[in-house]
C-alpha positions in Angstrom: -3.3 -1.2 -24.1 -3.9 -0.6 -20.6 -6.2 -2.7 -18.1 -8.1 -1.0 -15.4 -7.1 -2.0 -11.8 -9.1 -4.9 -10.5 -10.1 -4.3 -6.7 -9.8 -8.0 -6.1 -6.6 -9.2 -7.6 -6.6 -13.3 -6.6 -3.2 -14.8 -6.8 -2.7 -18.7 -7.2 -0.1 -20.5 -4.2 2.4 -20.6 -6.9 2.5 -16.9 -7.9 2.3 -16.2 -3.6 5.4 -17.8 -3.4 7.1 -16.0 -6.3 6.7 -13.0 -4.9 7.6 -13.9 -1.2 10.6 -14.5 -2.8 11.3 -11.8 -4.7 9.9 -9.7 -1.5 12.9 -11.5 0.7 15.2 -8.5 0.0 13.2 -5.5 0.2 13.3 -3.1 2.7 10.0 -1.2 4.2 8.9 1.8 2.7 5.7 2.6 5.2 5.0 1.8 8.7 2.4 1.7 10.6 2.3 3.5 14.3 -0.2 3.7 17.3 -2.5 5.5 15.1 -3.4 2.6 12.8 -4.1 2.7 9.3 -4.6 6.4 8.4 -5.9 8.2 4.9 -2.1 9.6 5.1 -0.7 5.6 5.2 -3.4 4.4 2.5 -1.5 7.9 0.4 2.0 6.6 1.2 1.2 3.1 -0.3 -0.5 4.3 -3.1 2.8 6.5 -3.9 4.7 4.1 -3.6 3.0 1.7 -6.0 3.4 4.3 -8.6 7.1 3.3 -9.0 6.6 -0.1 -7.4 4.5 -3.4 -7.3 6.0 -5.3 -4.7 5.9 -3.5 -1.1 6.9 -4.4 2.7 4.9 -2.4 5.1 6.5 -2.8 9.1 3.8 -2.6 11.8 5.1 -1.3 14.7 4.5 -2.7 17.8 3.0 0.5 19.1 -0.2 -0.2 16.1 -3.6 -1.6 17.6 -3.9 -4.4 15.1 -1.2 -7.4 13.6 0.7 -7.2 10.3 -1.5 -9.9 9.3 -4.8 -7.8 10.0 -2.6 -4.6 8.9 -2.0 -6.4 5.7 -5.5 -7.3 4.9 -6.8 -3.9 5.9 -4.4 -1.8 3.4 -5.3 -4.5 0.4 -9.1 -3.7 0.9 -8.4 0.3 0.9 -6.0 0.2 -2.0 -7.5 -0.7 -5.4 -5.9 -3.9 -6.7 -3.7 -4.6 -4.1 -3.5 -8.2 -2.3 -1.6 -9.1 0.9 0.8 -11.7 0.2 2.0 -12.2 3.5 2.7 -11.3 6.8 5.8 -12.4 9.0 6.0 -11.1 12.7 5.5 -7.2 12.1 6.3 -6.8 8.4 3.6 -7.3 5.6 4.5 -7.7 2.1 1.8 -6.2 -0.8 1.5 -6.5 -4.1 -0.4 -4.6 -7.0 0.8 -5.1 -10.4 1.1 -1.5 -12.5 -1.9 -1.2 -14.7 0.2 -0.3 -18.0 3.6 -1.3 -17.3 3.2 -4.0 -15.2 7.3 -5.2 -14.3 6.6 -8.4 -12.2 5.9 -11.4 -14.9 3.9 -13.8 -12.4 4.2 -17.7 -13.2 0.9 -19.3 -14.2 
């Protein structure tokens, strides 16, 4: 059975926290430069969510916006994704697969 991706996932405080932690030891996959959020950074993410749900995106310092805006903005452009954090320049996203979903969130 698969579900169709939900453009706004809502995650309780309890299931944030789960996946800050599990986010603690991840590395970045994309980052973010002086041009901002572009359709080839929006791409990057979506790739990368087809092999994972849990990502850290580094905004450089060089980008016109914080990780927190940064965060936000790539949630919005990326179909069931939700920002689950932002520390300093590094934002953490997370979009659970829509038919083999690996991340069991706590309820």
């Amino acid at each position: 059975m698969t579900r169709e991706a939900d453009p706004a996932v809502e995650i309780t405080p309890r299931q944030r926290a789960h996946l800050k932690s599990l986010a603690h030891h991840l590395k970045a996959v994309v980052f973010v430069g002086k041009e901002g959020i572009t359709d080839q950074t929006v791409r990057s993410l979506e790739e990368a969510f087809n092999t994972r749900e849990l990502l850290k995106v580094k905004i450089l310092e060089a980008a016109p916006m914080k990780a927190r805006d940064g965060a936000q903005a790539l949630a919005e452009r990326i179909d069931g994704a939700v920002a689950v954090q932002a520390i300093g320049r590094v934002a953490v996203l997370y979009r659970p697969h829509p038919e083999r979903p690996e991340i069991e969130l706590p309820h």
